[in-house]
N, C-alpha and C positions, 0 to 999 in steps of 0.2 A: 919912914914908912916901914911897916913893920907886916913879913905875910903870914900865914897859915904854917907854914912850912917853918917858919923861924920859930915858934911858938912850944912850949916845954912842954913836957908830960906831965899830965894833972893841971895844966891853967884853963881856964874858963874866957874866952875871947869875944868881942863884938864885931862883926862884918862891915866894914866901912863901903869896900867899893870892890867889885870882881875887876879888873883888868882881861884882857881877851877877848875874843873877836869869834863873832861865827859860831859855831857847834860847839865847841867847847864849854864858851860861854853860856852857851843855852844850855846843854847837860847840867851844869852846875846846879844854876838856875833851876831846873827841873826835879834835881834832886832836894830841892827843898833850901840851896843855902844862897840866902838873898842879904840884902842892906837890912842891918839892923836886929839880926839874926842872932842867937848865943852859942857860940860852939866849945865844946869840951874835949880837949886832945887827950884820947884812954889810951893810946899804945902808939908807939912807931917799930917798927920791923927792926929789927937787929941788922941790916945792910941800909935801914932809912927809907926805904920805901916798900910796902905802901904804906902812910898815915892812917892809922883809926881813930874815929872822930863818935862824937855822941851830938846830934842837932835837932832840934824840934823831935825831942822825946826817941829819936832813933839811931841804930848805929850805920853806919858808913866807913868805908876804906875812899881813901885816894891816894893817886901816884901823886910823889914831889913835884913834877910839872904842873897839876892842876892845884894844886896848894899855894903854891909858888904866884899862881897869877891870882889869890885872894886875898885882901888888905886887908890886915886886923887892927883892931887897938883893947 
């Protein structure tokens, strides 16, 4: 299993399955990154967090916990 957060700078990934429970899960979700999704990792922070991502045409930051709980392949 491989998640969000493991994922290089400049690869292009598919969303398998969010893991998490509750709010978290549902922010996610809300923000647009769901099963089946293509996400593009533009930057990571020089300490590692937060991830910047590019998904459904738009950019996004997330912290490594909420990365962390997103399965790519």
């Amino acid at each position: 299993m491989k998640t969000l957060r493991e994922t290089k700078i400049g690869e292009t990934v598919k969303v398998v399955k969010i893991h998490g429970t509750g709010a978290v899960k549902r922010r996610i979700m809300d923000m647009g990154i769901t099963k089946g999704v293509e996400i593009y990792v533009r930057k990571v922070a020089p300490l590692g967090d937060p991830i910047e991502i590019t998904a459904r045409g738009y950019e996004l930051s997330l912290r490594k916990a909420d990365a962390e709980t997103i399965e790519v392949e």
